[in-house]
N, C-alpha and C positions, 0 to 999 in steps of 0.2 A: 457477407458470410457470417454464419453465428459461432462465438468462441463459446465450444464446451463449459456448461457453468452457468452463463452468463444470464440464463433467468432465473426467477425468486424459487425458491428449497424448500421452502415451509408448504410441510401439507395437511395443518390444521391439528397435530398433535398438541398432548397436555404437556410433554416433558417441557427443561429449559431449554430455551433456543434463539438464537440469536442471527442476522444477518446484516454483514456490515459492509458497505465502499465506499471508498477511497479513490478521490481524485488528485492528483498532484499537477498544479502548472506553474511552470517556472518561467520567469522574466527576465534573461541576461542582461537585456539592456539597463536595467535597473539595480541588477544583483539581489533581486526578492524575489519571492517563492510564494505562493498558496495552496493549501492541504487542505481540500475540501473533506468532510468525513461523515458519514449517513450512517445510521442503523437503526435496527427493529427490534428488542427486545419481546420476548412473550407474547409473540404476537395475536395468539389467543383468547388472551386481557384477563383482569382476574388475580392476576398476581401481584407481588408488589415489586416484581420486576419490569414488568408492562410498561411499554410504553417506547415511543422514539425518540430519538436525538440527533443533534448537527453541530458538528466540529466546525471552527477554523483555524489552519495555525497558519498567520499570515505574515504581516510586515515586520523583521528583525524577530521571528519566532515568538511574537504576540498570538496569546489563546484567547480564541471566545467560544460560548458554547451556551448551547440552550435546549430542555428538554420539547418533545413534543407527546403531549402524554396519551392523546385518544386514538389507538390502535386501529380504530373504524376511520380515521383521516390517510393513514397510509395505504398505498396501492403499489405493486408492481407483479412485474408480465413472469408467468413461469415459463414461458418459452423464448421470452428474448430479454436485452437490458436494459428496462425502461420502468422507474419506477417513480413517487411522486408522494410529499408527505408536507402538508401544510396548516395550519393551526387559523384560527377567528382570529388572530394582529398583524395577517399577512406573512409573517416567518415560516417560510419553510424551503422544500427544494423541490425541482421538475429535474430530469436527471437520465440519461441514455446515454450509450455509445457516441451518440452524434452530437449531444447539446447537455449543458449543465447551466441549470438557471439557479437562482435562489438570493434567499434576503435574511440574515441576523440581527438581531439588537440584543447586545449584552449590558443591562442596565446598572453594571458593577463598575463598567468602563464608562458606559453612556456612549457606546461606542456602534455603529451600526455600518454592516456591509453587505455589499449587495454584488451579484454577479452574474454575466450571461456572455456563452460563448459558445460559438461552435466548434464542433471536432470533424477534422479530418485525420484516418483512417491510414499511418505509415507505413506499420509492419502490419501481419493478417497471423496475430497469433492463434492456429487453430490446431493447435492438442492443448489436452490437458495437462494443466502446471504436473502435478505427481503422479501423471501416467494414467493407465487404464484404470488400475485399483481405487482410485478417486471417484469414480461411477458405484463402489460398494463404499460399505459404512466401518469402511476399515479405520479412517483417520478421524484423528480429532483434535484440533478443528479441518473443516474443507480449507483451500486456499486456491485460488484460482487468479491469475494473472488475466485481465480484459484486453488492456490495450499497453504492448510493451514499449510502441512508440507512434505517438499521434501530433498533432500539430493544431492548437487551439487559437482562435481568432474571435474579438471580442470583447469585450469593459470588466474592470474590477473594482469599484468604489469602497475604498477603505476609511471611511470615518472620512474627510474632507477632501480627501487623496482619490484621484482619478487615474487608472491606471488602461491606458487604449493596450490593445498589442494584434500581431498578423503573426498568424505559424509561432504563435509559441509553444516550445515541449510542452508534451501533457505524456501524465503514466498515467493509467486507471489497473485497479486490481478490487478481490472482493475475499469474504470469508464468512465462516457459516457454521454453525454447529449449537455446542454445551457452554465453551468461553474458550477464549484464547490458550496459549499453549504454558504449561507453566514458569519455561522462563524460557526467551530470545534474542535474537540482534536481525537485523532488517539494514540495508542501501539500498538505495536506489539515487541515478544518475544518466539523465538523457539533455544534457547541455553541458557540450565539449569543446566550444569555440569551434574552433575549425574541421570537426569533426560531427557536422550537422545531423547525419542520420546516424548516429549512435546511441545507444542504448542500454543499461546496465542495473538488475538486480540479481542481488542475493541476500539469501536469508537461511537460517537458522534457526533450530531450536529442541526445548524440549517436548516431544510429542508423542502423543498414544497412537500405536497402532496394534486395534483390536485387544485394549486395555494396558499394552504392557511400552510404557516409556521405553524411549532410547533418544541419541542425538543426530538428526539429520540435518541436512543442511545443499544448499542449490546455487547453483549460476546460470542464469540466462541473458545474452547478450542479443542485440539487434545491430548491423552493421553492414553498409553496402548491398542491402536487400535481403541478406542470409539472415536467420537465426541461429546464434550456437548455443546448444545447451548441455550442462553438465548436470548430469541429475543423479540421487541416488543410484540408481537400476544400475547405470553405464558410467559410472566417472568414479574419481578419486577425488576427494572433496577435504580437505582440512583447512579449519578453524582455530584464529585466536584472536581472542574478544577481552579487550578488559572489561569493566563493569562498565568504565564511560571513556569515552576518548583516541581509542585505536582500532582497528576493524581489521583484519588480514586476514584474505580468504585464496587458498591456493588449489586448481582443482583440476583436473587429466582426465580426458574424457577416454572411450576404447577408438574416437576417430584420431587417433595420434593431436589435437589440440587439446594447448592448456592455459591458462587463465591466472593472473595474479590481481588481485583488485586487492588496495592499500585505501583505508580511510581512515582520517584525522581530524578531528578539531579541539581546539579550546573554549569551545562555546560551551556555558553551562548547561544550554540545552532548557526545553521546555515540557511541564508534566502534561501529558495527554490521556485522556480519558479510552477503556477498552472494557469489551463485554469480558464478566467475569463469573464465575456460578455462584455468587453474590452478587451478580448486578454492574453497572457502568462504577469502576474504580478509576482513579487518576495511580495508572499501573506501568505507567510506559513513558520514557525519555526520549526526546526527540529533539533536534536541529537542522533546518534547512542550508545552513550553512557550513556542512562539512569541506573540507578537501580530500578530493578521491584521484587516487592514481590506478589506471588499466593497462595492463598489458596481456593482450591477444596475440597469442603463435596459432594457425591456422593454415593448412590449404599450401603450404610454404610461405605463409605472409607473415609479416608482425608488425603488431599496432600500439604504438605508446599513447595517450589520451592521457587529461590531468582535467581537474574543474574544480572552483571553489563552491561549487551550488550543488552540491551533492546532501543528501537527504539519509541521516543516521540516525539509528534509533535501538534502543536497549528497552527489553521488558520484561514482567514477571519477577518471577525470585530475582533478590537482590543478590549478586554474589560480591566478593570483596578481593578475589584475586582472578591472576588468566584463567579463561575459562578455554582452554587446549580440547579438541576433538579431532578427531577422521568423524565422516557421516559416516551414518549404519548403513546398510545396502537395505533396500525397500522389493 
């Protein structure tokens, strides 16, 4: 089934434009994490933004990253999600819903990783993340959720390190526009221990719609085969974010559930690179190794869930105190 979004945006415009995704697989057995990360700048060419790239934030929040600059090497599908970007020293990625393959060498580390696995297909997330209004050129940036919970099987060689695994969590998502939002917070967390098919993003931020800022902000969850989601349109949604370190996002949908997710770490966290209307900036703080606490009321159920491999992240404007909101209604 194809998730709204999920093929390439670009329709050969001059403006700035960017498209970016994002794999996440996580390895409990091990307590490590991989954040695969693709994008396309100007794809056009011509610019001096032009050009692709490939993230890794991999073992203990180790970055590598490498550009890939000839825009005629990148290809993917405007009807589904499958795309593929590779360079003359063999670095690049092959990359769909169902498979992520690819190879880096970062010659600062002298460090080189390689990876191939397949995806199977847990939740069938098919609307779109911000509703119908995501189909016009209302938002900026697009944001689109791919796969809210899959199960990856397959190799991850990290520099000397061999990493096998069967059904590990995997999250994939995507985004698309002018550059990212001017400033946000982002979770994500789908390894629960004993809470196998669960599921859990949310995010925030500062974002245009149809020019004019405000603060919005989401929850969607995957759990026991439902989706629950609080979104602008339908839910009550508040935020508080410090700049690094604490995450609390509380949110009430009009289906009588509500939602508490608590995230935490002491990790200093790692600079990640993001599309900016200046080009790929190292503009975003990230840790794969947060602590996340869930709590789901639902349906008359309730769900406690904790994990140390929860995935936090802070971007854009730098702020220096709580950053307190309710989301705007969309």
């Amino acid at each position: 089934m194809k998730v709204p979004h999920s093929g390439y945006h670009w329709h050969s415009g001059a403006d700035r434009f960017f498209e970016g995704w994002y794999y996440r697989l996580t390895l409990p057995e091990v307590k490590q994490s991989f954040a695969f990360i693709y994008a396309i700048d100007d794809p056009q060419g011509g610019t001096k933004y032009s050009g692709g790239s490939m993230q890794v934030l991999g073992v203990d929040d180790q970055h590598i990253w490498r550009t890939l600059p000839n825009c005629r090497d990148f290809a993917a599908n405007r009807e589904s999600f499958d795309l593929s970007h590779w360079n003359s020293r063999g670095e690049g990625y092959t990359a769909s819903d169902r498979h992520n393959q690819g190879k880096i060498y970062d010659p600062v580390q002298n460090l080189t990783c390689t990876w191939d696995y397949q995806i199977q297909a847990v939740s069938h997330d098919q609307t779109a993340t911000m509703g119908w209004l995501s189909y016009l050129p209302v938002f900026a940036p697009g944001w689109q959720i791919l796969r809210l919970h899959g199960l990856g099987s397959g190799f991850v060689n990290w520099g000397d390190r061999r990493y096998e695994f069967i059904n590990a969590p995997v999250y994939m998502e995507k985004n698309w526009g002018g550059a990212f939002p001017e400033q946000w917070f982002w979770l994500q967390c789908n390894a629960f221990g004993d809470h196998g098919n669960l599921s859990v993003i949310t995010a925030g931020g500062k974002r245009k719609t149809l020019g004019v800022s405000s603060d919005v902000a989401m929850v969607k969850i995957f759990y026991g085969g439902e989706i629950y989601s609080f979104m602008p349109e339908n839910s009550e949604v508040y935020c508080e974010i410090m700049p690094w370190g604490s995450w609390q996002v509380r949110a009430y949908n009009s289906k009588g559930q509500r939602v508490e997710i608590i995230g935490k770490t002491e990790q200093k966290g790692t600079l990640v690179m993001v599309p900016t209307a200046a080009g790929l900036r190292f503009y975003c703080r990230d840790t794969a190794l947060g602590r996340v606490r869930l709590t789901l009321e639902a349906d008359g159920k309730s769900i406690s869930a904790h994990s140390d491999q929860g995935a936090v992240e802070v971007g854009g404007a730098i702020w220096e105190e709580l950053w307190r909101f309710k989301s705007a209604r969309i």
